[in-house]
Phi, psi and omega in degrees: 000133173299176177289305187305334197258346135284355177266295173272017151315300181338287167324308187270322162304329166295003189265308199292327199266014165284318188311315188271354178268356181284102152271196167265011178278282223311304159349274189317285192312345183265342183256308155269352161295015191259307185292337208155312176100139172312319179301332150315302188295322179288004181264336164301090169260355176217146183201107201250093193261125188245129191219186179238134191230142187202099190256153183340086172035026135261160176221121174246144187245169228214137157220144175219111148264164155217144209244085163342104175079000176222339202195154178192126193220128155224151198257134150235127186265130164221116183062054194059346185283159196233107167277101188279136156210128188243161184215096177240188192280356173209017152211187177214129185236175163162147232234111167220088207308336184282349167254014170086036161263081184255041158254169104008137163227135146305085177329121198282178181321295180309337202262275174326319192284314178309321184281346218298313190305349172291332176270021186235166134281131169103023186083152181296340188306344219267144179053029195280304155332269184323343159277350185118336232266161173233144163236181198195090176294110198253006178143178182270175178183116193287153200217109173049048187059001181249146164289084160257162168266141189262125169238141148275150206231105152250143168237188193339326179261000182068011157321168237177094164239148155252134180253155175223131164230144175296106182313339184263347185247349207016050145286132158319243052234319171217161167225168196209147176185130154320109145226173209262144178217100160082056172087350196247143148280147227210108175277156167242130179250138177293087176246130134259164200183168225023073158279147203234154233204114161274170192302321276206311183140343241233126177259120168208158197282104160318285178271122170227146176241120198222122204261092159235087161080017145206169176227143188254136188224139184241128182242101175264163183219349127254141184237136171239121188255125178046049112319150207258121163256091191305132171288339169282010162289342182285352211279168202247132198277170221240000000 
């Protein structure tokens, strides 16, 4: 073989076996030491985010608390109405006076299993073996000009997400994922972007934009860690 016809063997090979030497643990581990590293995320047992939400062209503002592993409840106020929606590990309720709830509702099954990554910190990446769940690095795919890498994240329930993370920052930048809504599937696409280092230690995203068949942008603008929660706020009132 010549020198030119080795140089472009060459060429055309590095890409791929840098791709494979990339695994998807290797991904995942570089991505949370980018948020923070586990001795963070394990010190978080509770986490209450106060944001700005700005949906056709209105803006309502959000509070989600959450109780690590037990509970996860956010109010959004629009025009004094209070919309609810709670997530605990095996139900769900919500209240939404703007479609004429002004009760309580159950959240069917499927909704609830689909919400479950809202009671956790660090993402579904995190701990992911220990949750059930498989990932799978399945190529790069540009994103906003960037070369991410795309992993796929199944879990337990045979749910489907795809994450693209930025190779330099191993930040998350979109998440992409099917869920079923009033009977329909429905994708949702992700973006995130300004990530800020909180106090607590915890790298998380400022602005998130999220499409499923409008868009919606989420603006936090305070975050609060291991506040003391009563667990009867997940409870669905009666």
């Amino acid at each position: 073989m010549n020198l030119f016809r080795f140089v472009l063997v060459l060429l055309f090979v590095l890409p791929f076996t840098f791709l494979q030497a990339q695994t998807a643990d290797e991904i995942v581990n570089k991505h949370i030491d980018a948020i923070g590293g586990k001795e963070v995320i394990n010190k978080i047992k509770s986490q209450v985010l106060y944001s700005d939400i700005s949906v056709m062209g209105s803006t309502l503002t959000s509070i989600s608390t959450m109780l690590v592993g037990k509970g996860f409840k956010n109010v959004a106020n629009f025009n004094g109405q209070e919309i609810i929606q709670c997530i605990t590990p095996n139900s769900g309720w919500m209240i939404n006076p703007l479609a004429g709830q002004t009760d309580a509702q159950a959240l069917p099954d499927d909704q609830v299993k689909a919400a479950q990554s809202a009671l956790d910190v660090g993402s579904d990446l995190f701990n992911y073996k220990a949750k059930g769940s498989k990932i799978e690095l399945v190529g790069r795919e540009t994103v906003e000009g960037v070369n991410t890498y795309k992993l796929k994240f199944e879990n337990k329930d045979g749910k489907i997400t795809s994450y693209f993370i930025d190779p330099s920052t191993h930040f998350i930048i979109k998440q992409e994922s099917t869920n079923n809504v009033n009977g329909e599937n429905v994708t949702a696409i992700s973006t995130f972007s300004n990530y800020k280092k909180t106090d607590i230690g915890l790298v998380i995203p400022h602005t998130t934009i999220t499409n499923q068949g409008f868009e919606m942008t989420i603006t936090l603008n305070k975050v609060e860690f291991n506040k003391e929660i009563d667990p009867k706020i997940f409870e669905m009132p009666k």
